[in-house]
N, CA, C and O atoms as a CHARMM CRD file, in Angstrom:
* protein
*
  344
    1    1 UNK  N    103.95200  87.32100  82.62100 PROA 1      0.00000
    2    1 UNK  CA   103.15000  88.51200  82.73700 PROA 1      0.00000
    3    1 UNK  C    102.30200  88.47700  83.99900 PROA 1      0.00000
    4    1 UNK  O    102.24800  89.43800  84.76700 PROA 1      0.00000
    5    2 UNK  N    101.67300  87.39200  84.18100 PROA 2      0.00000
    6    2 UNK  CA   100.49500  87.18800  84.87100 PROA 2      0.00000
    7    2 UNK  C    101.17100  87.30700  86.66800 PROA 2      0.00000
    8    2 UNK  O    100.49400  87.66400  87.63200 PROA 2      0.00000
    9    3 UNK  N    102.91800  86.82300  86.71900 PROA 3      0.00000
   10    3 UNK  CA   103.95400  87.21400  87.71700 PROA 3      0.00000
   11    3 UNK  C    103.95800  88.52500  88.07500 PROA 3      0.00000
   12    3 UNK  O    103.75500  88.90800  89.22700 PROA 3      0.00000
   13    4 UNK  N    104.18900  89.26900  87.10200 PROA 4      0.00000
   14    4 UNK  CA   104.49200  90.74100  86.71400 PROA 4      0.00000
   15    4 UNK  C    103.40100  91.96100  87.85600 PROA 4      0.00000
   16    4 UNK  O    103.52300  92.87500  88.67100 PROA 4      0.00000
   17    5 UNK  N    102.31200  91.08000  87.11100 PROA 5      0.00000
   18    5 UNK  CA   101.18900  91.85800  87.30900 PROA 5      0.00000
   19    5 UNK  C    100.48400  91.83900  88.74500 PROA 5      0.00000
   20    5 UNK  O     99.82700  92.73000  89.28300 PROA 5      0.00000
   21    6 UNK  N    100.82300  90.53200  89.21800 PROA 6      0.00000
   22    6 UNK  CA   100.67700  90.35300  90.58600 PROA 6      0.00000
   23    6 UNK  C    101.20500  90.57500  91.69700 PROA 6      0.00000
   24    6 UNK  O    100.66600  90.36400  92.78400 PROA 6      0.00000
   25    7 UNK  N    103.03700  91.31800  91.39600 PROA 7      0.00000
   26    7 UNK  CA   104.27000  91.52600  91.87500 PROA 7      0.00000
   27    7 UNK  C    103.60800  93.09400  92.35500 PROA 7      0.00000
   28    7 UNK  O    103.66900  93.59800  93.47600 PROA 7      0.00000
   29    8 UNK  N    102.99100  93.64000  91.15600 PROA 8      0.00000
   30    8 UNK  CA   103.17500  95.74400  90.87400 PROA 8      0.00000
   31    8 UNK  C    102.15700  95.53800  91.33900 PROA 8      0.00000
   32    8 UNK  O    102.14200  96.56600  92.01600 PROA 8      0.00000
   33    9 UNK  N    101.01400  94.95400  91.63300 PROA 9      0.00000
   34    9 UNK  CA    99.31800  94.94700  91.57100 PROA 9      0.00000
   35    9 UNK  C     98.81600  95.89300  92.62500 PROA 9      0.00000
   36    9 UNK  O     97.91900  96.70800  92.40800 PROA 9      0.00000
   37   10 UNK  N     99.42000  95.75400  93.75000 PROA 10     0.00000
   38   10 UNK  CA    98.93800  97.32400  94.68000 PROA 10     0.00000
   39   10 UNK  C     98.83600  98.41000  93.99500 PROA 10     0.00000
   40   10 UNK  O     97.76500  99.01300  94.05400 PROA 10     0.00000
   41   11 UNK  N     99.96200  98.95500  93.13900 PROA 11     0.00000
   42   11 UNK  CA   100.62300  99.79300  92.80400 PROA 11     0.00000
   43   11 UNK  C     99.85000 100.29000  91.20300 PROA 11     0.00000
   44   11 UNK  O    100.09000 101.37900  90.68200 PROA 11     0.00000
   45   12 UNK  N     98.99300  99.34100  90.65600 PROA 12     0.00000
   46   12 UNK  CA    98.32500  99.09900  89.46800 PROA 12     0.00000
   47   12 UNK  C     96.96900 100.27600  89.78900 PROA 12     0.00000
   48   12 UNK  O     96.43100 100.37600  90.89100 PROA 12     0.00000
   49   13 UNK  N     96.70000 100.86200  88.91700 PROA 13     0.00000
   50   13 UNK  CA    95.22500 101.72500  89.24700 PROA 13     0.00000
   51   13 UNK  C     94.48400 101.43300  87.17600 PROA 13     0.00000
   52   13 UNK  O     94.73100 100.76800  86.17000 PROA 13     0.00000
   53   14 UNK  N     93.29100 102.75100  87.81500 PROA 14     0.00000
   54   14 UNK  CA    92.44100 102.54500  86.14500 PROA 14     0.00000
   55   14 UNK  C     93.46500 103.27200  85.34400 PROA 14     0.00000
   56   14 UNK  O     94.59700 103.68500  85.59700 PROA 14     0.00000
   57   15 UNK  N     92.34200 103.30200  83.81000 PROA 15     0.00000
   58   15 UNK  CA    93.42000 103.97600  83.11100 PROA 15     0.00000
   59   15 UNK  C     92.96100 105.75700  83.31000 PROA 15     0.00000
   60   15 UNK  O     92.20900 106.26500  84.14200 PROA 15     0.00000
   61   16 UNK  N     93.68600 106.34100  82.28400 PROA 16     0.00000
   62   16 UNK  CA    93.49600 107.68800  82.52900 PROA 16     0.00000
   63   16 UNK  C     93.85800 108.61600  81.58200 PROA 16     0.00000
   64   16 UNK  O     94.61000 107.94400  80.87600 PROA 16     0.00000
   65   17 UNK  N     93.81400 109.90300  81.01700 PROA 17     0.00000
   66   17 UNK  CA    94.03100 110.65200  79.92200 PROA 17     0.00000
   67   17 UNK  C     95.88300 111.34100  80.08900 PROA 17     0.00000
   68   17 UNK  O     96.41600 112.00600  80.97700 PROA 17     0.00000
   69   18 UNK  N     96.30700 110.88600  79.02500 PROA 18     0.00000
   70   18 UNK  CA    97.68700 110.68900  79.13100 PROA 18     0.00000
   71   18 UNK  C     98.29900 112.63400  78.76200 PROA 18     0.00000
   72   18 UNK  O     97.95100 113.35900  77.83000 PROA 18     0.00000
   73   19 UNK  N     99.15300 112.90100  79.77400 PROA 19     0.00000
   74   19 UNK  CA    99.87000 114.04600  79.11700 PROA 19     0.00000
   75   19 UNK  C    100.92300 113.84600  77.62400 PROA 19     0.00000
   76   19 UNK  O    101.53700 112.89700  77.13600 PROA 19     0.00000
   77   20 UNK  N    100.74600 115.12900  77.29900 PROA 20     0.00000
   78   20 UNK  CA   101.25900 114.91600  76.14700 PROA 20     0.00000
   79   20 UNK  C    102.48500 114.06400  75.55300 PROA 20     0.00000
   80   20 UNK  O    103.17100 113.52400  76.42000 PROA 20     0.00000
   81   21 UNK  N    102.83100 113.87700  74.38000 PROA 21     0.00000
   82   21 UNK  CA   104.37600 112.91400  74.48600 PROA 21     0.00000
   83   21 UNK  C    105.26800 113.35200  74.66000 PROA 21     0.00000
   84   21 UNK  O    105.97100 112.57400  75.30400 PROA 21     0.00000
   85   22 UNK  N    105.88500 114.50200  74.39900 PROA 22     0.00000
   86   22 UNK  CA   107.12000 114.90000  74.87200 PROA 22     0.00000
   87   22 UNK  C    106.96400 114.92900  76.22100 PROA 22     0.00000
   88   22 UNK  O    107.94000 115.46300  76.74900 PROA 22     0.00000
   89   23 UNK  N    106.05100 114.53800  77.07600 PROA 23     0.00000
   90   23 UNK  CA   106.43300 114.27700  78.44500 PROA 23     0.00000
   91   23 UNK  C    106.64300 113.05800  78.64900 PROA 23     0.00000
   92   23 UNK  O    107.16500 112.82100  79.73800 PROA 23     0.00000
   93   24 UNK  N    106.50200 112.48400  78.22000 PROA 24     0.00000
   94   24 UNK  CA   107.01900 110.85000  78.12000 PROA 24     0.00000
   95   24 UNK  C    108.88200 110.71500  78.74800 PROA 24     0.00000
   96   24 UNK  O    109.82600 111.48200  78.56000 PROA 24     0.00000
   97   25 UNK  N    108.79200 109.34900  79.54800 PROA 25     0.00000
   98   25 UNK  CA   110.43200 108.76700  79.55000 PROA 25     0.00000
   99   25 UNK  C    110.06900 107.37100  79.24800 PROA 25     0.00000
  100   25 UNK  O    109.16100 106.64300  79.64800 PROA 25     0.00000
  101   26 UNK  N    111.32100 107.16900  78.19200 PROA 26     0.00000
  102   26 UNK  CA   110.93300 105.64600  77.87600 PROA 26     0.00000
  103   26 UNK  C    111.65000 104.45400  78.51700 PROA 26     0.00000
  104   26 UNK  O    112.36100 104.87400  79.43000 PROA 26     0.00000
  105   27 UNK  N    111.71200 103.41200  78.41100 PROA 27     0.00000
  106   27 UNK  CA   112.58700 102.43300  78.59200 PROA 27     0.00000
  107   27 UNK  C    112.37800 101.40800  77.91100 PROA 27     0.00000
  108   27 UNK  O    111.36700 100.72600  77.74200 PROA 27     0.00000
  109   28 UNK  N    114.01300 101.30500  77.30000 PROA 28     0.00000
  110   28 UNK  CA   113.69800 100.48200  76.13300 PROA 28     0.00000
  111   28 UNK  C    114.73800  98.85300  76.19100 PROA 28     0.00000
  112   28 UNK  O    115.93700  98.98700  76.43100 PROA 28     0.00000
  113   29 UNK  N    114.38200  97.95200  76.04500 PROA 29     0.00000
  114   29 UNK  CA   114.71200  97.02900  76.15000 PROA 29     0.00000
  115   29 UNK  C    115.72300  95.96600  74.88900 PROA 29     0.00000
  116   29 UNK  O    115.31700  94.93400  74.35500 PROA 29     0.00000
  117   30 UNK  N    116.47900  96.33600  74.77500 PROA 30     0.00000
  118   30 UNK  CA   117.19700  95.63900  73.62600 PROA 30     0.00000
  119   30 UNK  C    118.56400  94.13000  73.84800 PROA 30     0.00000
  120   30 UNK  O    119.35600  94.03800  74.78500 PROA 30     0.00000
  121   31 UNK  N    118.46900  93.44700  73.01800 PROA 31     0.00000
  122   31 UNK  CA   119.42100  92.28900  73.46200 PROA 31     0.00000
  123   31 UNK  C    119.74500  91.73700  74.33800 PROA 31     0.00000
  124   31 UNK  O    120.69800  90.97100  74.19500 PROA 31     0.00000
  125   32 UNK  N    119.09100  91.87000  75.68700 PROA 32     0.00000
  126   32 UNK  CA   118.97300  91.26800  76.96300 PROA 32     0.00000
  127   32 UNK  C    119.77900  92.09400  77.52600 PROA 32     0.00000
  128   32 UNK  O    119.91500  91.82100  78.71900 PROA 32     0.00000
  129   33 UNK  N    120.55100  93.25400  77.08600 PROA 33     0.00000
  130   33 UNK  CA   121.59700  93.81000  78.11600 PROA 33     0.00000
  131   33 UNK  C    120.71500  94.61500  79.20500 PROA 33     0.00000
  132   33 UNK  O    119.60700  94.31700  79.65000 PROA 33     0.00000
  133   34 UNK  N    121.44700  95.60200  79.46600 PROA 34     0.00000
  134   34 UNK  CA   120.72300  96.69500  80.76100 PROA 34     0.00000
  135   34 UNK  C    119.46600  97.40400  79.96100 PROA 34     0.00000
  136   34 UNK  O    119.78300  97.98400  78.92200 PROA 34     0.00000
  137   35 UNK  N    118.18600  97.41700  80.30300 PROA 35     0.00000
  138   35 UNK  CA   117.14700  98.93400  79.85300 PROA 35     0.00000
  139   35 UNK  C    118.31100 100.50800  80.09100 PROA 35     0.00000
  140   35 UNK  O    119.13900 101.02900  80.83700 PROA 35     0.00000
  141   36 UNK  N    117.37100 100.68700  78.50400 PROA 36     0.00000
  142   36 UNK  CA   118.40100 102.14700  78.48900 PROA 36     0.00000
  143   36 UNK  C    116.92600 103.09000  78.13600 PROA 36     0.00000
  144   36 UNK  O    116.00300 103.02800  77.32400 PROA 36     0.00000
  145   37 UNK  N    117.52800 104.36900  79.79000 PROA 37     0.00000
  146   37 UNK  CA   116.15800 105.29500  79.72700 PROA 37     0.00000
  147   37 UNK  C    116.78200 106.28700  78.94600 PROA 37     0.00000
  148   37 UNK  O    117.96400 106.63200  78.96500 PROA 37     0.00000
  149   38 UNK  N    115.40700 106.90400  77.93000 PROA 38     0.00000
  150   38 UNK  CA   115.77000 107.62100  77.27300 PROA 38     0.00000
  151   38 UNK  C    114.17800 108.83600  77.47400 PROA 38     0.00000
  152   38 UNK  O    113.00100 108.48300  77.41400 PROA 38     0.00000
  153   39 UNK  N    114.77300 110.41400  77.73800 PROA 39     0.00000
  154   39 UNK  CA   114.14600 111.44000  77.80700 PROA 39     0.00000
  155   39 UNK  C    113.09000 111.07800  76.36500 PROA 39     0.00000
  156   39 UNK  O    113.73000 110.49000  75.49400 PROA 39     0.00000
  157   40 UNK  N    111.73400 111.31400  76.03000 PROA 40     0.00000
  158   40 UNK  CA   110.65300 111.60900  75.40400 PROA 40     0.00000
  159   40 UNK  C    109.90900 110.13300  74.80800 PROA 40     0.00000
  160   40 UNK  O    110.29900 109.08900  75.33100 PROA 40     0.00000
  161   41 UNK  N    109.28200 110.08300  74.16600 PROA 41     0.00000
  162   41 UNK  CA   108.19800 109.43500  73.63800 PROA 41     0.00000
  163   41 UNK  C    108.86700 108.02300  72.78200 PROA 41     0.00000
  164   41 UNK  O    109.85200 108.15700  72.05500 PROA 41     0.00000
  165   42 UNK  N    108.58600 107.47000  72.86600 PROA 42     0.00000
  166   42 UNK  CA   108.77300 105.98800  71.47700 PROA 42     0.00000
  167   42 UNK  C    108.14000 106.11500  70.74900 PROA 42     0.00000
  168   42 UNK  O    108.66500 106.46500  69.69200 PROA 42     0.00000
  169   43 UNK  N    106.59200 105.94100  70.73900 PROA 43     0.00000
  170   43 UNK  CA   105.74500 105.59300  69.85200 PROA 43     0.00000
  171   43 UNK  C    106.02200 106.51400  68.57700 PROA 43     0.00000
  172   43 UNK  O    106.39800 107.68400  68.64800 PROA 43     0.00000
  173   44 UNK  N    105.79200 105.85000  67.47500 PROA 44     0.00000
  174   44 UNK  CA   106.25500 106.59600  66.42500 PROA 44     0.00000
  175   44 UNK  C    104.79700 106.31900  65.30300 PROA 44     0.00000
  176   44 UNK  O    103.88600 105.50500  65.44700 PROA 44     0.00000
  177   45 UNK  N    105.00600 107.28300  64.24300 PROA 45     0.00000
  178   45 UNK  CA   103.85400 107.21600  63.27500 PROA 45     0.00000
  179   45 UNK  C    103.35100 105.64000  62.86500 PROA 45     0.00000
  180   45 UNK  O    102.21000 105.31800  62.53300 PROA 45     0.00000
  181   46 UNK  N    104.36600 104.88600  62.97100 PROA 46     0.00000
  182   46 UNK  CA   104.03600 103.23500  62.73800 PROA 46     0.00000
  183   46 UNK  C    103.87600 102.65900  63.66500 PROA 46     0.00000
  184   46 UNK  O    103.73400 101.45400  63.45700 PROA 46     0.00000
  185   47 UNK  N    103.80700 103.07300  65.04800 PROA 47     0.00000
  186   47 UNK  CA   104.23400 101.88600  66.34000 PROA 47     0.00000
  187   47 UNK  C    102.39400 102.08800  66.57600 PROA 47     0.00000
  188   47 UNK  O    101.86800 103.10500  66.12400 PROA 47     0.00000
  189   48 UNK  N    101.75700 101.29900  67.12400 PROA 48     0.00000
  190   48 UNK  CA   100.75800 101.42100  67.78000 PROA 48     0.00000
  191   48 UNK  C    101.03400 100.55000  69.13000 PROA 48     0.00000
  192   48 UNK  O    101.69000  99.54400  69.40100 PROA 48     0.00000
  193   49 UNK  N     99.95700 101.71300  70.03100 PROA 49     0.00000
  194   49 UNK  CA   100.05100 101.27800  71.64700 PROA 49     0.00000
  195   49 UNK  C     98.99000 100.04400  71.42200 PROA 49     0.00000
  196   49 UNK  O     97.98500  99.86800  70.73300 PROA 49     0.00000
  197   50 UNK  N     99.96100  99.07900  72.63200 PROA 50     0.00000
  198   50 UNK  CA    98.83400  97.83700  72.79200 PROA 50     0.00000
  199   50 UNK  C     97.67800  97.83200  73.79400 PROA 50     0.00000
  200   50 UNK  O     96.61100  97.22600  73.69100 PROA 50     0.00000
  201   51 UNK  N     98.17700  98.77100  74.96200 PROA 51     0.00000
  202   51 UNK  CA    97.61700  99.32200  76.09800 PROA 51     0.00000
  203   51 UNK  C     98.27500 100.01900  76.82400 PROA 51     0.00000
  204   51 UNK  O     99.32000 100.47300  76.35600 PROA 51     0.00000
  205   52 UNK  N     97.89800 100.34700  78.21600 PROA 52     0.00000
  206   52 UNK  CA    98.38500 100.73500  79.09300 PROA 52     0.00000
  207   52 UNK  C     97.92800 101.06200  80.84600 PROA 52     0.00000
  208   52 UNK  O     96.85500 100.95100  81.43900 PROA 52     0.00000
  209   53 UNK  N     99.03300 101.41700  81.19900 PROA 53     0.00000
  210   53 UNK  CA    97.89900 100.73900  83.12000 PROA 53     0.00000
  211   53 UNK  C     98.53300 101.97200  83.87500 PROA 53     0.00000
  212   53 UNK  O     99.55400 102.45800  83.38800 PROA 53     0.00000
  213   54 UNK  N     98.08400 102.43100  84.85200 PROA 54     0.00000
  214   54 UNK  CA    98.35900 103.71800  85.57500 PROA 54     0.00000
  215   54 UNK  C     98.92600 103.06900  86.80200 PROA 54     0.00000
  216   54 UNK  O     98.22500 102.34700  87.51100 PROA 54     0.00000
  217   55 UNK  N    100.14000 103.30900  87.05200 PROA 55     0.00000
  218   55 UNK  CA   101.20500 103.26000  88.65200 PROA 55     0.00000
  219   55 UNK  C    101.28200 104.20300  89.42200 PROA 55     0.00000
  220   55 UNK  O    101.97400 105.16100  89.07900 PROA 55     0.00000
  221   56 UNK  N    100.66100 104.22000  90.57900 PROA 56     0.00000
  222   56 UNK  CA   100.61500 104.77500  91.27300 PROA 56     0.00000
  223   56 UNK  C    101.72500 104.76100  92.14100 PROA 56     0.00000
  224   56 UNK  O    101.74200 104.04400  93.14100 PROA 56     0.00000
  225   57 UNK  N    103.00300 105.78600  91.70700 PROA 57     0.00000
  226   57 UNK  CA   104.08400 106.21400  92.42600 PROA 57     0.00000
  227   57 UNK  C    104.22000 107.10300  93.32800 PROA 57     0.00000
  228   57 UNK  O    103.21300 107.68000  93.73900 PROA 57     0.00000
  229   58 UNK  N    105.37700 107.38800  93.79200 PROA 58     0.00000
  230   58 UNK  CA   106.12700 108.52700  94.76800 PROA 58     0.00000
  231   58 UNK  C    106.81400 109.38900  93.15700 PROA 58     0.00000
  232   58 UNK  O    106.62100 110.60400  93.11400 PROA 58     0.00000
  233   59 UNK  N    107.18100 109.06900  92.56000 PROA 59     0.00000
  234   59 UNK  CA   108.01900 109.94900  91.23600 PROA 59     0.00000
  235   59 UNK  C    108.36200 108.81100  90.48800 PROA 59     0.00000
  236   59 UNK  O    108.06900 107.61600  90.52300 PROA 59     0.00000
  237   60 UNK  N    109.15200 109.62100  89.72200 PROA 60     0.00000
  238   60 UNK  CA   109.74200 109.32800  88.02500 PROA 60     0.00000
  239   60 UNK  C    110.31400 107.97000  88.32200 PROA 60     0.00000
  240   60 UNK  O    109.93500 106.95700  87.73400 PROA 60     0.00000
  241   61 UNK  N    111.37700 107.98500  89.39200 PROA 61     0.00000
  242   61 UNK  CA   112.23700 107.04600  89.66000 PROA 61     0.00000
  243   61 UNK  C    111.73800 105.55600  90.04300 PROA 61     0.00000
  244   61 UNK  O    112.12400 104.43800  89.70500 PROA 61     0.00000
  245   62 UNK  N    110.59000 106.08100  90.99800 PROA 62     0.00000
  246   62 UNK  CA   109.74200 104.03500  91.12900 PROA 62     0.00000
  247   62 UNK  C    109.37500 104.28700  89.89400 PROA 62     0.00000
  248   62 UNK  O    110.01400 103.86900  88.92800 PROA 62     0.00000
  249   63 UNK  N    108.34200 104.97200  89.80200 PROA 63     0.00000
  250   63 UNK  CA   108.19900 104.03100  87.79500 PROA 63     0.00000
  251   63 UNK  C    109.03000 103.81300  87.00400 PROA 63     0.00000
  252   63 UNK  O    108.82600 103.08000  86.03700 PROA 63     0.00000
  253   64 UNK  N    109.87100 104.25300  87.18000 PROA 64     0.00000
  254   64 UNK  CA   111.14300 103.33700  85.99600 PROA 64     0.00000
  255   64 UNK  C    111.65700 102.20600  86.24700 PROA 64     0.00000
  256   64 UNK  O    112.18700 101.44000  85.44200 PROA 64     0.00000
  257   65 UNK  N    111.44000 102.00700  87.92700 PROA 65     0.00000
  258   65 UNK  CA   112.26900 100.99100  88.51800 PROA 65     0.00000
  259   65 UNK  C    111.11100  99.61700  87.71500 PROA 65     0.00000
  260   65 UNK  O    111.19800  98.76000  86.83500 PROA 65     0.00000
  261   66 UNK  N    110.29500 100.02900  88.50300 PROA 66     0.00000
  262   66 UNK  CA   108.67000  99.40700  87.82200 PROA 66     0.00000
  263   66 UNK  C    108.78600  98.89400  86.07800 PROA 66     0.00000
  264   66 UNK  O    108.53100  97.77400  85.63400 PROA 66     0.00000
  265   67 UNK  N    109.07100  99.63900  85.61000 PROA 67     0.00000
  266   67 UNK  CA   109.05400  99.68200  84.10200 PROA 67     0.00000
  267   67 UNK  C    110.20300  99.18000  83.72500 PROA 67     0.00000
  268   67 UNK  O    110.06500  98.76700  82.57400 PROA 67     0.00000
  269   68 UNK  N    111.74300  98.92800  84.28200 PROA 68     0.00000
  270   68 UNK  CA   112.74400  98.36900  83.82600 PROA 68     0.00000
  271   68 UNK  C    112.23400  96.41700  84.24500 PROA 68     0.00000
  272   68 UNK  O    112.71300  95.45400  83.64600 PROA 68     0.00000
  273   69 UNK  N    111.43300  96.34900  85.12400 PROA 69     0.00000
  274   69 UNK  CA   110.83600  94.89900  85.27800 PROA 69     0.00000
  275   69 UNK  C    109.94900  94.22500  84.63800 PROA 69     0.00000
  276   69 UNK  O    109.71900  93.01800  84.71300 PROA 69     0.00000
  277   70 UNK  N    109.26400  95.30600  83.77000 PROA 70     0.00000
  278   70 UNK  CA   108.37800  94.50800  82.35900 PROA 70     0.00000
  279   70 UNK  C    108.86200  93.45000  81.56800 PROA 70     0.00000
  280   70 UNK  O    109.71500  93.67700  80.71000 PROA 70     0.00000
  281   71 UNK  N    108.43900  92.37900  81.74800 PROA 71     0.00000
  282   71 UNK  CA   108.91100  91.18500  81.65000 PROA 71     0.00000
  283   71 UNK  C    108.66700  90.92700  79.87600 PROA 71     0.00000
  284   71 UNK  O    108.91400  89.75600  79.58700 PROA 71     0.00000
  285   72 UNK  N    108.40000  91.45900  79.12200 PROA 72     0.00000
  286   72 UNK  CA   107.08000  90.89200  77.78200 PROA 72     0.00000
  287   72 UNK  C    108.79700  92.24500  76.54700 PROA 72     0.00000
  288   72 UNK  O    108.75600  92.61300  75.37200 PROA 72     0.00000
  289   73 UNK  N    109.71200  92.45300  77.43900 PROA 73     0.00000
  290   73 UNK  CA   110.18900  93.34600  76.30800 PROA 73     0.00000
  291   73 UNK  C    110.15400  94.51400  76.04900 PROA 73     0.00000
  292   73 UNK  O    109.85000  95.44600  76.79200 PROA 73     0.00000
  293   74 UNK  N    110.64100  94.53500  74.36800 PROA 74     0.00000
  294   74 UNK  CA   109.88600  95.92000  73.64800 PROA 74     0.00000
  295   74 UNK  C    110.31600  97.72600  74.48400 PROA 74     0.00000
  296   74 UNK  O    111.41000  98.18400  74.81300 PROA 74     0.00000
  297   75 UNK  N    109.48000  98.08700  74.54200 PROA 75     0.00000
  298   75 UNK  CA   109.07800  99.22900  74.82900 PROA 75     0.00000
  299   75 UNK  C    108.25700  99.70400  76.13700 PROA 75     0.00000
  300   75 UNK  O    107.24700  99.00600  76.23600 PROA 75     0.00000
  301   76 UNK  N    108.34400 100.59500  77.10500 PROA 76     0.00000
  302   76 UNK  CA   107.73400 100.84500  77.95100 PROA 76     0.00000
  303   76 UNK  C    107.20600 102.43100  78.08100 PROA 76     0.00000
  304   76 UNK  O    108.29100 102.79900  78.53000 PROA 76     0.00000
  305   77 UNK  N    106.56400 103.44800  78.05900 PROA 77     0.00000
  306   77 UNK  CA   106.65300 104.58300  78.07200 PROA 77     0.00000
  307   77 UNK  C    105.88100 104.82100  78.56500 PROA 77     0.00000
  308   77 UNK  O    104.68200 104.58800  78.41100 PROA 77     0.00000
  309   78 UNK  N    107.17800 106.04600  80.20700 PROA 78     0.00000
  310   78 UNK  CA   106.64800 106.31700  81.30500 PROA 78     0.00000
  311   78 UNK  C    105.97600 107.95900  80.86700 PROA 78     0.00000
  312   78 UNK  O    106.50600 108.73100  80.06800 PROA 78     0.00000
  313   79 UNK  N    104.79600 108.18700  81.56800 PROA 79     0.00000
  314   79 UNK  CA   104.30500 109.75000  81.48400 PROA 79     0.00000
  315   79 UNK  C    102.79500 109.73000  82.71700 PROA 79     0.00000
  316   79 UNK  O    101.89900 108.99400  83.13200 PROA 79     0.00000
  317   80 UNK  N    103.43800 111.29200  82.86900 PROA 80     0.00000
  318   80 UNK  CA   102.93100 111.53300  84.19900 PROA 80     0.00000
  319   80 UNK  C    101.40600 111.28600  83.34600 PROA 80     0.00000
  320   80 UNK  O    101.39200 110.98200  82.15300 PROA 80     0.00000
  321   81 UNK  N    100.17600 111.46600  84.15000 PROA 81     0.00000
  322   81 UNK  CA    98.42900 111.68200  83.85000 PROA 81     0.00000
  323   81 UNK  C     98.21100 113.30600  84.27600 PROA 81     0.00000
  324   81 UNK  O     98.81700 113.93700  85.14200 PROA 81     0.00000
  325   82 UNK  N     97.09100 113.78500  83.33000 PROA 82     0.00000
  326   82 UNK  CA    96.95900 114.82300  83.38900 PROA 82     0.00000
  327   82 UNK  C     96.49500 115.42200  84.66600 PROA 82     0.00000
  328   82 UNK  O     95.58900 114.66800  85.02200 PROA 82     0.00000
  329   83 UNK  N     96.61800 116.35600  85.54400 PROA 83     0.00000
  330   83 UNK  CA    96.07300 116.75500  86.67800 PROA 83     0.00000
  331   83 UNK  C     95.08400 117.72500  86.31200 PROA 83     0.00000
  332   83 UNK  O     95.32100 118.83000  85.82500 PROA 83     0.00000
  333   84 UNK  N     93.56800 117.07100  86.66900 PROA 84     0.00000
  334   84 UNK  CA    92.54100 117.58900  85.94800 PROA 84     0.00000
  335   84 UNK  C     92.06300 118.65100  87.88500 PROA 84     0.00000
  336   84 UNK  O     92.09800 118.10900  88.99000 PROA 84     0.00000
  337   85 UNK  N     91.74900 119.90300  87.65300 PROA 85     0.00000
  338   85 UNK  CA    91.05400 120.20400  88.70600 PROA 85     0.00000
  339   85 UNK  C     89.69200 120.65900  88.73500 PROA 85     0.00000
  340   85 UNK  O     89.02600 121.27000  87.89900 PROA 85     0.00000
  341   86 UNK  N     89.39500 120.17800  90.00800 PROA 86     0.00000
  342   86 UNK  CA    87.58200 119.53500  90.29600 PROA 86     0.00000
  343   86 UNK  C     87.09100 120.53000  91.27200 PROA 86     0.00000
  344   86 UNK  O     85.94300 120.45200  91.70900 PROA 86     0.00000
């Protein structure tokens, strides 16, 4: 992890108020084969989030690239932050 985190760490920001879930893309990690992205949300009525960290990308595509390198497994779920105007 502590690899992980030091690899993305430019790229790492605070946290922030999440758009809704159906804007979500996930990537999900099963049996060591390839991450398989899948359009909307994971988290489900039983799953609880452990956390989460804001990447500061160009688009969809570096954060997935980003998110297929999560080293810890499981579940990853990408979603844009709300664009609040000031």
């Amino acid at each position: 992890m502590g690899r992980w985190f030091a690899e993305h760490g430019a790229r790492l920001g605070p946290g922030n108020q999440l758009q809704p879930p159906f804007t979500a893309t996930t990537v999900r990690f099963q049996g060591g084969g390839e991450p398989i992205i899948h359009d909307g949300p994971f988290i489900e009525g039983n799953e609880v989030i452990g956390g989460y960290v804001e990447v500061n990308v160009a688009d969809l595509d570096e954060a997935l690239r980003i998110a297929k390198s999560w080293p810890a497994g499981g579940a990853v779920e990408v979603r844009p932050v709300m664009e609040v105007d000031q």
